[in-house]
C-alpha positions as CSV (number, residue, x, y, z in Angstrom):
1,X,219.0,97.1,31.7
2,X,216.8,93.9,32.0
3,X,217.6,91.5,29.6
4,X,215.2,89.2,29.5
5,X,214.4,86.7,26.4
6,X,210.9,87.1,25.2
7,X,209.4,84.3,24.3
8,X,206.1,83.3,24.7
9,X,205.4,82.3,28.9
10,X,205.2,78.7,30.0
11,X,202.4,78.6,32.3
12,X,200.4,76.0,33.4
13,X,196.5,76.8,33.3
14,X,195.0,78.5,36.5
15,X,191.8,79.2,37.6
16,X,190.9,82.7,37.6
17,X,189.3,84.2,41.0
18,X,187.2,86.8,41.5
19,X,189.0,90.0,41.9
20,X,189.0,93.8,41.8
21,X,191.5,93.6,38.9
22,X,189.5,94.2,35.2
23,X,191.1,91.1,33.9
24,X,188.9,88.8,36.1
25,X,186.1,90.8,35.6
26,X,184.7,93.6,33.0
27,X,187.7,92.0,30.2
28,X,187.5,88.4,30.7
29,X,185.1,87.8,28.0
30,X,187.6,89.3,25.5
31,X,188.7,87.4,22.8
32,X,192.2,87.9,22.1
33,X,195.7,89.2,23.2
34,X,195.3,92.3,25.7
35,X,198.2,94.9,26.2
36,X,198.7,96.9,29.1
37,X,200.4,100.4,27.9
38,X,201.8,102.6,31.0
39,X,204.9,105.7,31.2
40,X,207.0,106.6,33.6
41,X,208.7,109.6,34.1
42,X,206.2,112.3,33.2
43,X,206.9,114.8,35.8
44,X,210.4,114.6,36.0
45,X,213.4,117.4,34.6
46,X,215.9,115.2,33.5
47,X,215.8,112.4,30.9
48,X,213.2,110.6,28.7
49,X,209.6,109.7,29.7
50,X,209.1,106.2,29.1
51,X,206.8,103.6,28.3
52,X,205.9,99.9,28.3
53,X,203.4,97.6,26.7
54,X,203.2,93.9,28.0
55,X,200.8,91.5,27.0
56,X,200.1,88.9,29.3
57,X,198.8,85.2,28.7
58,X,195.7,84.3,30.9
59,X,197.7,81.9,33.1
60,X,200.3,84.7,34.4
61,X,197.3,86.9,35.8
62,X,196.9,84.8,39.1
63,X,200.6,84.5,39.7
64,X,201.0,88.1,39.4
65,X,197.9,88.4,41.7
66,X,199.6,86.2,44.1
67,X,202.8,88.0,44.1
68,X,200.7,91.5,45.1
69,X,201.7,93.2,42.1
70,X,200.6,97.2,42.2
71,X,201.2,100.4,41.1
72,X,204.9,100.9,40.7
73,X,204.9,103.5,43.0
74,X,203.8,102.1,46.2
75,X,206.4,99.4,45.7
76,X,210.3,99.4,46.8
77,X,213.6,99.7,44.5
78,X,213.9,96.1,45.4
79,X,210.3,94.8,44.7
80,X,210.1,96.2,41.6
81,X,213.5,94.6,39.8
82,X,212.3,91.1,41.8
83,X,208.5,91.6,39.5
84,X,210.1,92.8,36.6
85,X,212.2,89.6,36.4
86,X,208.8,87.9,36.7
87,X,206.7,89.8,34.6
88,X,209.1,89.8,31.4
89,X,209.4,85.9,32.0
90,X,205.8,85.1,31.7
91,X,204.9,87.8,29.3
92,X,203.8,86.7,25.6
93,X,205.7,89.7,25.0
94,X,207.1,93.2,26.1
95,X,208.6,96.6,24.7
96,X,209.9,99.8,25.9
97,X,209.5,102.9,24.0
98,X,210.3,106.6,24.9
99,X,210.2,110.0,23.7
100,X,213.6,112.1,24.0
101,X,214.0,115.4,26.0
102,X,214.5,117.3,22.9
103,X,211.4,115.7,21.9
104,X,209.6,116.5,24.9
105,X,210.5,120.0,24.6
106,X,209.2,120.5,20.9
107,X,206.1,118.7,21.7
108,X,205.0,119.0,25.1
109,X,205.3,116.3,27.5
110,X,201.5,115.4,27.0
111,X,202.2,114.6,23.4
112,X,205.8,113.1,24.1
113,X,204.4,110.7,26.7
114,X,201.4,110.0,23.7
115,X,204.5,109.3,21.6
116,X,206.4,106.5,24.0
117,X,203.4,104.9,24.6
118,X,202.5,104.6,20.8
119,X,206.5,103.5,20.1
120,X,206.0,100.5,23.0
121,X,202.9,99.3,21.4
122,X,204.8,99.6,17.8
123,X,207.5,97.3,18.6
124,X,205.4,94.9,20.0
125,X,205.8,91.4,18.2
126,X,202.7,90.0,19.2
127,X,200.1,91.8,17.9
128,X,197.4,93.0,20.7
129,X,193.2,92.5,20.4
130,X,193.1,95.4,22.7
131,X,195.5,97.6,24.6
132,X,194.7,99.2,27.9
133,X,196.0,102.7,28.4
134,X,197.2,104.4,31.7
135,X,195.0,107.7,31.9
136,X,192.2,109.4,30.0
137,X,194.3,110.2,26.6
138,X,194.4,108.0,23.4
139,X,196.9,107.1,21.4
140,X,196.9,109.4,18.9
141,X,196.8,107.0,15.2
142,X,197.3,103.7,16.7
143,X,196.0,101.3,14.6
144,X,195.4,98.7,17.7
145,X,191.7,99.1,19.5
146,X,192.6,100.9,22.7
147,X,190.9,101.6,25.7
148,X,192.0,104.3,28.5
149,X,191.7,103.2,32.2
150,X,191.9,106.3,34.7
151,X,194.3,104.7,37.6
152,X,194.7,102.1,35.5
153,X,198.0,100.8,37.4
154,X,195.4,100.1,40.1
155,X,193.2,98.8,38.1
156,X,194.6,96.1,35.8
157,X,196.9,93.8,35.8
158,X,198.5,94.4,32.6
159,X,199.0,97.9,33.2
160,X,200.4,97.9,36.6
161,X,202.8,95.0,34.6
162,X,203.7,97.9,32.1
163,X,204.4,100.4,34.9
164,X,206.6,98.6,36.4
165,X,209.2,97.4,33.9
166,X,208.7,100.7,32.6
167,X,210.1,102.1,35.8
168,X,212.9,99.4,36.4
169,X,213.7,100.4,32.7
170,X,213.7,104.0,33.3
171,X,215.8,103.8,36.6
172,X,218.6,101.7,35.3
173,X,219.1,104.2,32.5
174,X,219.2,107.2,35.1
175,X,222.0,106.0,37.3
176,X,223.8,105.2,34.4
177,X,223.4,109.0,33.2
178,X,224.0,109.8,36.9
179,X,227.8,108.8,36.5
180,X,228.1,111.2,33.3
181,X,226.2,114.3,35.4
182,X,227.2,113.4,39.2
183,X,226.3,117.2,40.5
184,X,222.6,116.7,40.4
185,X,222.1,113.8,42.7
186,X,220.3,112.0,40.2
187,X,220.9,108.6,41.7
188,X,218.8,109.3,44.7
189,X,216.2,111.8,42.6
190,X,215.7,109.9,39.0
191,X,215.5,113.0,37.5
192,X,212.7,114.6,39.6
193,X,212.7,117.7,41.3
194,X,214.0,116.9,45.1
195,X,216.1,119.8,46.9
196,X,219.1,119.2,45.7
197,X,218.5,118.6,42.7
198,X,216.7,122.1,42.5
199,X,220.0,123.6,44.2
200,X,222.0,122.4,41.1
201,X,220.2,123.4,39.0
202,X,220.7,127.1,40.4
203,X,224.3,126.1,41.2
204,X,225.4,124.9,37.4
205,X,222.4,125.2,35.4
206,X,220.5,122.7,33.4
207,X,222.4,119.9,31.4
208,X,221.7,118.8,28.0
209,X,219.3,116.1,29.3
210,X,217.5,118.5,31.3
211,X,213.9,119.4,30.1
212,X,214.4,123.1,29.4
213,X,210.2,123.5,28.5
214,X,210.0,122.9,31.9
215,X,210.3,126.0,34.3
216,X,212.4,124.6,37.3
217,X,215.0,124.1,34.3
218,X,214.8,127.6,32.8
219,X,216.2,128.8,36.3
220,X,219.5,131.6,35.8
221,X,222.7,130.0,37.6
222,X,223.4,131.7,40.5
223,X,227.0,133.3,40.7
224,X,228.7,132.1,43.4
225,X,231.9,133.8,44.4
């Protein structure tokens, strides 16, 4: 995992340019702490969805500008461990939280992805004026003002900071679980549902960490002589 200490960021003030991101525009008259609240690992069949809230301190916004943060998705393996290493430094603060997959599986990964999100936010030291949330769902009983941001990862700042740890986060605990379950290429896949991992799943049927609410899961094992 990234270990990173979190303590407050020292940053030097910078001036803030005009930009696309909401930080430098609709938000900047805020008053207050802002947390950017993002998951990972929704649509995957193996493992926990995951979530991160980071709160970032003014002064970190242009560097991460600078550094052409974006969604975690259109970044590289490589890219994203290199921002994470940045983003948790200059961070006021930062937590992970994540629903299991028996948890996901009693509550619906809607409600389990609700619950990570709300968990990240919980264990936040720093309390938040606002938190920006991936999507069009609340929080369900989160005490902290919220706002959703459809594409938010595109969006702001702070949530395409959350994405991304929450994916470096989420990938490091994968391909350790990929040493304990080697047949279903997980390494390569993360948990999602490539070929192969499909095949396996025919081949030796789902694991305990498999999502078995989800139908590529509840697949019979084929018998092959």
């Amino acid at each position: 995992m990234v270990e990173i200490q979190q303590t407050a960021a020292n940053c030097s003030p910078a001036p803030l340019e005009k930009s696309s991101w909401l930080e430098f525009s609709t938000l900047s008259g805020i008053s207050g702490l802002v947390a950017g609240v993002d998951e990972v690992g929704r649509g995957a069949l193996f493992g926990p969805v995951v979530a991160a809230a980071v709160i970032l301190p003014d002064c970190a916004l242009p560097k991460l500008m600078a550094a052409k943060i974006k969604d975690s998705k259109k970044l590289s393996s490589q890219r994203r461990t290199q921002l994470t290493q940045q983003i948790c430094g200059l961070a006021v603060d930062w937590k992970i939280g994540f629903a299991s997959t028996a948890e996901i599986d009693k509550i619906n990964i809607l409600q389990a992805t609700l619950l990570a999100m709300k968990r990240a936010v919980l264990k936040l030291k720093v309390q938040p004026a606002l938190c920006l949330v991936d999507g069009n769902q609340l929080i369900k009983d989160l005490l902290v003002p919220q706002q959703t941001i459809v594409k938010g990862d595109e969006r702001s700042l702070a949530i395409a900071s959350a994405s991304i740890v929450a994916k470096v986060w989420r990938d490091e605990l994968i391909m350790r679980l990929a040493l304990k379950y080697p047949m279903y290429n997980l390494e390569c896949n993360k948990g999602y549902g490539s070929q192969r991992h499909l095949l396996a799943l025919q081949q030796y049927g789902p694991s305990p960490l498999h999502r078995k609410s989800f139908r590529p899961c509840q697949i019979k094992v084929l018998d092959i002589q």
